[in-house]
C-alpha positions in Angstrom: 30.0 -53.4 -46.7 26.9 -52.3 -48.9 27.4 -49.4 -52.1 24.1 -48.9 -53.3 24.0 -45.2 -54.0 21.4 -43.4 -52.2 21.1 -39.5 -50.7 21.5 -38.6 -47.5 21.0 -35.9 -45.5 23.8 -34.7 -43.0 23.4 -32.5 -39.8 27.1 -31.0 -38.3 27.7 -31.9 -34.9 26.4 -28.1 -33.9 23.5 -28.3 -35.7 24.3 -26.4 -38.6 23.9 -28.0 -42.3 26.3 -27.9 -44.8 25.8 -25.2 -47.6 24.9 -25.6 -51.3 27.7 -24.4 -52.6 29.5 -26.2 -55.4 32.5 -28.5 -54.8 35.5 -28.2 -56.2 38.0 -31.1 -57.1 41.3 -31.4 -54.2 42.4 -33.9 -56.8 46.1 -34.6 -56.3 48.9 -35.0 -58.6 48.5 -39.4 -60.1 45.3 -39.5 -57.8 42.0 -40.8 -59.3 38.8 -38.4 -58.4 36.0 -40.7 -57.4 33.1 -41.1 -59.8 29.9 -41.0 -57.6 28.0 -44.3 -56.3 29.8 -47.1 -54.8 33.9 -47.7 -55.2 35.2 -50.3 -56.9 36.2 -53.4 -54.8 39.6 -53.4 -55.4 39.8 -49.9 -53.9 37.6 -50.7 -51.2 39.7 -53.9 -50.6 43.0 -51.8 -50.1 41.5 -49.5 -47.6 39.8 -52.0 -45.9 43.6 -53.6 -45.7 44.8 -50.8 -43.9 41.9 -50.1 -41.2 40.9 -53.6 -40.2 42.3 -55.3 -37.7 42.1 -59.1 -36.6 40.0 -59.7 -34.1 38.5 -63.4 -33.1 35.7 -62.1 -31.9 34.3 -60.7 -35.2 32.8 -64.0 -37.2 32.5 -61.6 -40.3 33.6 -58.7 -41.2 34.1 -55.7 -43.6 34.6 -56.9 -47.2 32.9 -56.5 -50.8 29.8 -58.6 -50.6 29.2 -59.1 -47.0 25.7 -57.0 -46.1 26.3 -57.2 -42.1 28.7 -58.2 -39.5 28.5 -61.0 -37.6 30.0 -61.3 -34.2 30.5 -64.1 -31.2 27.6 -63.0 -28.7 29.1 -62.6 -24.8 27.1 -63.4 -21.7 27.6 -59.4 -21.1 25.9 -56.8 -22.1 26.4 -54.8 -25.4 26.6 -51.1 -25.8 25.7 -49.7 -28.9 26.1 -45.7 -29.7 26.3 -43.3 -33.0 28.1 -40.2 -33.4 28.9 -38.4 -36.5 31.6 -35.7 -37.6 31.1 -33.2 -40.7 34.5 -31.6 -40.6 36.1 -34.7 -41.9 39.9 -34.2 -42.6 42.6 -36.6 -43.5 43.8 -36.9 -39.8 40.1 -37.8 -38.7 40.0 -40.9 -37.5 41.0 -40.1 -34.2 38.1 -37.5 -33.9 35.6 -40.0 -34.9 36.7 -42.9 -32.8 37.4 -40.5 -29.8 33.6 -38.8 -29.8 32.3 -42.5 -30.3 34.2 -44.2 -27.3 33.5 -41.5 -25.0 29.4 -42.2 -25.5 30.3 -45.9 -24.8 33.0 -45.6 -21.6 30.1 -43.2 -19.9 28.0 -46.4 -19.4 31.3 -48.9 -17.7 31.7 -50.5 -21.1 34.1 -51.0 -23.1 34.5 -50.0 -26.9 35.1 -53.1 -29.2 33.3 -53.0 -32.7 33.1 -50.0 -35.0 30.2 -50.0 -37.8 31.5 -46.7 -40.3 29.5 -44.8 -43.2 31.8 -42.5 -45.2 29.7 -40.1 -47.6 31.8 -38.3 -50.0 31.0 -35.5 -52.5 31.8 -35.6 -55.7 35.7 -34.4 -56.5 37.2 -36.7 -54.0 39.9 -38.7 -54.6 41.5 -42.2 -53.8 44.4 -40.9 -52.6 41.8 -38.6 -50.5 39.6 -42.0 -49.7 42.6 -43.9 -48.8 44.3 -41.1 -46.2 40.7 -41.1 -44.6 40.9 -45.0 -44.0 44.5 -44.9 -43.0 43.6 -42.3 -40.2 41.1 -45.1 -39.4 43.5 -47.5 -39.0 46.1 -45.6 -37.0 42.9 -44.7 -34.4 41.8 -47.9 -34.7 44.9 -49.6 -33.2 45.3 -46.8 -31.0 42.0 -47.8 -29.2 41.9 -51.8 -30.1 39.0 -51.2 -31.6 37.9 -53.3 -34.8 36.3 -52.3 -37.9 33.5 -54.8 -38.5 31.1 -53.3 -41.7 30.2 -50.1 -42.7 28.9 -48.2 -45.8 31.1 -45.8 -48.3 29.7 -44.4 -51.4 30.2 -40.9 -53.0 27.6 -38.8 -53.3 26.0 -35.3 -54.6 23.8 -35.1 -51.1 27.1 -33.8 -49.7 29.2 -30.8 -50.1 31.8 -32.3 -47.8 32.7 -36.0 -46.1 30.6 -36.9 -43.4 31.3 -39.7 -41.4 29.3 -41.8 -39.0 29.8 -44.6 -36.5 28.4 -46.8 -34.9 30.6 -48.0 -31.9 29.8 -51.6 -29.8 31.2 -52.3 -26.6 30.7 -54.6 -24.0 30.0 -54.2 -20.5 30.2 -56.2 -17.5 27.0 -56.4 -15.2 28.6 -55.5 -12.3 30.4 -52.6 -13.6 27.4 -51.1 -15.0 27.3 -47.0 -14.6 23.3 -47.3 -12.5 21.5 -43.1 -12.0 18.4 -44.6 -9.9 21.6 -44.8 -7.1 22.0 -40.9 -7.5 21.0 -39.1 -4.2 20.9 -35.5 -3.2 23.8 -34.3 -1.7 26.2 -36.7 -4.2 28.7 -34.7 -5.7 29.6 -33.7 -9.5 32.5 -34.2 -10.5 34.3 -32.6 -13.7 37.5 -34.4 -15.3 39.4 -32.4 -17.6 38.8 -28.5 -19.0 35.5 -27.9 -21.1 35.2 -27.2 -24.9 38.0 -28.5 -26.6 36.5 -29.8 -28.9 35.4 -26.9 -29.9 38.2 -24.7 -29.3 40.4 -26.8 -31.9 37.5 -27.1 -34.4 37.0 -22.9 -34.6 41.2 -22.8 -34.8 41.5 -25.4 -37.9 38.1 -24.0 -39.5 39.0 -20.2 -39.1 43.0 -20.8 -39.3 43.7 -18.1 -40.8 41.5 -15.6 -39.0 42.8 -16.8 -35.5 46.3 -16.7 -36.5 46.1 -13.3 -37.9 43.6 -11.7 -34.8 46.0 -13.9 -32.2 48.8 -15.1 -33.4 50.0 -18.5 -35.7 51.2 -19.9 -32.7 48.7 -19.1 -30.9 46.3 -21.1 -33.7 48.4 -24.0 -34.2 48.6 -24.6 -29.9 44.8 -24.3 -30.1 44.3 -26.8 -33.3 46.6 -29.2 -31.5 44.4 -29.7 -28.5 42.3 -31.9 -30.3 45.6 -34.5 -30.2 47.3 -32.8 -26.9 44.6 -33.4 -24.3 42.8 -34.7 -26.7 38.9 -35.6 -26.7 39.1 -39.0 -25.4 37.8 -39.6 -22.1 38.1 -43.4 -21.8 41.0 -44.0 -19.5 39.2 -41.6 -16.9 35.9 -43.3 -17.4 36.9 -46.8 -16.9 39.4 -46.0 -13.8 35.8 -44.6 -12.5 33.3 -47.5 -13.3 36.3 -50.0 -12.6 37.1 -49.1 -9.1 34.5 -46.9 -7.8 30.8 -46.6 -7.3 30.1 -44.3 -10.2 26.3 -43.4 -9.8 26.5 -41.5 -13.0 28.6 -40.3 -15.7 27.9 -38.2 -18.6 30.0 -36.7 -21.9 30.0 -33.2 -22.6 29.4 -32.3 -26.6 26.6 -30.0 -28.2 25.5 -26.9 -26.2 28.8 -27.2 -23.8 29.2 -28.1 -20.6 26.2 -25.3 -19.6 23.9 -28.1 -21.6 25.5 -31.3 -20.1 24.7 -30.2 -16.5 21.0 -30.0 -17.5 21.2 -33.3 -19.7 23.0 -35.1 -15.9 20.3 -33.4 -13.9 17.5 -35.0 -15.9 19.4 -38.2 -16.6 19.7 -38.4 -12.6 16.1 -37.0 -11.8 17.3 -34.7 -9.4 18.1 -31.0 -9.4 21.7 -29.4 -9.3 23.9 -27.0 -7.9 27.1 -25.9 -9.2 30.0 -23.5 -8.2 30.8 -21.7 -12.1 34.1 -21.1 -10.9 35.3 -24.6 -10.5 35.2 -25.2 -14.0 38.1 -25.4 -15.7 38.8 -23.3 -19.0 41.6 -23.3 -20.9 43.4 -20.1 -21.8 42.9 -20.5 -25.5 38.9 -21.2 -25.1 38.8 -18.0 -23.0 40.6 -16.3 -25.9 38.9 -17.7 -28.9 35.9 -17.5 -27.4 36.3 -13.7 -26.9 37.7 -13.4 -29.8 34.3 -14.3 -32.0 32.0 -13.4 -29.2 30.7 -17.0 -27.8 29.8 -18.3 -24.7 32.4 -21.0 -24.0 29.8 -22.4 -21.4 27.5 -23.5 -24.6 30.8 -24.8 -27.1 30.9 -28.0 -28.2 32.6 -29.5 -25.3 34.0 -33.4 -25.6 37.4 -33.5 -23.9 35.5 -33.3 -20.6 33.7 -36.0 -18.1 31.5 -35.4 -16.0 30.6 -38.4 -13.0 28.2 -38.3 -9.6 29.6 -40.1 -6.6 28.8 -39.9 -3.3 30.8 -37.8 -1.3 33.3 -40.0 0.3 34.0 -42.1 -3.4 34.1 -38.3 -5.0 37.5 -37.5 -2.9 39.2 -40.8 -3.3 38.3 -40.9 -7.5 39.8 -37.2 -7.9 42.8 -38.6 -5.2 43.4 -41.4 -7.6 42.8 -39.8 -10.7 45.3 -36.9 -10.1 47.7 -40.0 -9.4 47.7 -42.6 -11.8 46.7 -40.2 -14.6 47.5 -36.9 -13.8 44.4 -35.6 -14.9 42.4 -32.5 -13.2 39.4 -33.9 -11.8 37.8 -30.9 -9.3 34.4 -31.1 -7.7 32.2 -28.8 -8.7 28.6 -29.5 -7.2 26.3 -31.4 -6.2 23.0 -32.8 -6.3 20.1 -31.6 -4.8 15.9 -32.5 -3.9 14.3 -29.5 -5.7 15.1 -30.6 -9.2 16.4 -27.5 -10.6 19.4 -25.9 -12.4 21.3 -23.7 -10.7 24.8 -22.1 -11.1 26.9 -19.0 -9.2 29.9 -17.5 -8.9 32.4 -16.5 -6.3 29.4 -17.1 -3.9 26.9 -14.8 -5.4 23.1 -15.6 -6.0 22.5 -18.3 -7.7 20.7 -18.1 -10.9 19.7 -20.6 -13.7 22.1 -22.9 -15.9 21.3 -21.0 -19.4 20.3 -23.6 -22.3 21.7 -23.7 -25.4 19.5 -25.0 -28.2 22.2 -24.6 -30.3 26.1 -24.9 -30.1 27.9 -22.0 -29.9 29.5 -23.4 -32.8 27.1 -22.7 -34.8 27.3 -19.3 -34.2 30.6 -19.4 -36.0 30.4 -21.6 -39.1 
């Protein structure tokens, strides 16, 4: 894993970019703070100890020294996608990880080899540094995913820990998720309810002004969601590109699920129509939604899936699906000729999908 010290600029996950404002130490009680530029290799050798896991297929991996990863090449295809989270906590590994595998399982792949750059700000600790890489860990086993390389370094480009990854997967020809088969008339499908990402970011960010405007049980039910669903899509995703002709899938995240129908509509080339009421919202969306005036159609919304089958695969996928993982899967359009974006509710006109050029979140923090 490279140190050099360098600045880097950082961009939230709704678009909005961390303030100036000057940090101040969380230093704990026998824990180092963390003098900027790269960590010393003993350090980085413990964490690495307790996020990496063996894994035959990785030639090299993550360790003071080594500049890349090296891994056994497959006659299948590789995946590659990046995500990055700004609100970084102790328990974040599961965030990160989740976000990442969801952009991978969309295609019929599956996740393998993680790439991770940690920037820190100034103030943090190795108790801090090494909580972070244990939450890694955990996630990482939790998915059979290995760590293979990465970058960590503290820096004053950052007010808070940023973390990005790079996620690898491989995926099998024949399973490959194809949109030049999508045809008007397929239908859209939509697994799980929409923004919970976003509803468990606003209640951990704005703790104490949700659990004083609805309640603290209320708050900690809504922070929870991002463990219980959770934001990981994979098991629905490769039951889909597994077992059925999926002629498109797509993952929900910046500007909502109002956003991700217009992303699938262009990613299909073909227009679409869909029945508002069929989505699924969660009570505690609806009410922290309300509660700081958003739109929950434009929240950050990972948790969900979105696929296009035909018609007949649509109803045997959400058959099986409500089965083997008891997961709501409800049909909530379909495609059509004219190439445009189109919503109603309780049969009335239709009328445009609204875009979001920005996350609702962002409206918020």
């Amino acid at each position: 894993m490279t140190m050099k010290k360098k600045a880097h600029s950082s961009r939230s996950r709704a678009g909005k970019k961390p303030s100036k404002k000057k940090t101040t130490s969380r230093k704990k009680p026998n824990s180092s703070v963390l003098q900027i530029g790269k960590l010393p290799a003993p350090l980085l050798e413990k964490c690495l100890s307790d996020a990496v896991l063996h894994d035959p297929w990785v030639l090299q991996g993550p360790k003071p020294g080594a500049d890349a990863a090296i891994v056994q090449s497959t006659e299948d295809l590789l995946v590659v996608s990046s995500d990055p989270i700004t609100f970084v906590s102790a328990a974040s590994g599961l965030h990160l990880l989740s976000i990442n595998i969801n952009d991978i399982v969309t295609t019929g792949g599956y996740p393998r080899w993680l790439n991770l750059t940690y920037l820190l700000p100034p103030g943090t600790t190795e108790e801090e540094l090494k909580e972070l890489f244990s939450s890694l860990g955990e996630a990482c086993k939790q998915f059979e995913v290995s760590l293979i390389g990465g970058h960590t370094e503290v820096t004053d480009a950052v007010t808070r820990p940023v973390a990005v990854g790079t996620l690898i997967g491989i995926l099998k020809k024949d399973r490959r998720v194809d949109p030049s088969r999508c045809q008007a008339g397929d239908f859209v499908i939509l697994v799980g309810s929409i923004s919970v990402e976003g509803t468990a970011i606003l209640a951990k960010e704005k703790k104490k002004d949700v659990a004083k405007a609805l309640g603290k049980e209320f708050q900690a039910q809504a922070e929870n969601l991002m463990n219980e669903p959770g934001i990981c899509i994979k098991d629905a995703a490769l039951l889909a590109s597994a077992k059925y002709l999926v002629n498109a899938m797509h993952d929900p995240t910046e500007g909502g699920i109002a956003t991700a129908l217009r992303e699938l509509s262009a990613f299909c080339n073909l227009g679409i129509q869909i029945e508002k009421n069929q989505i699924p919202i969660l009570p505690e969306t609806l009410a922290i939604s309300q509660h700081f005036d958003i739109n929950p159609y434009g929240l950050l919304a990972s948790g969900s899936l979105l696929l296009v089958l035909d018609p007949d695969e649509a109803e045997r996928f959400q058959e099986s699906l409500n089965q083997n993982l008891n997961l709501p899967a409800k049909i909530i359009g379909q495609l059509t000729d004219d190439k445009t974006c189109l919503w109603r509710e309780d049969g009335e006109d239709w009328t445009p999908i609204p875009e979001f050029t920005r996350d609702e979140l962002s409206q918020v923090l």
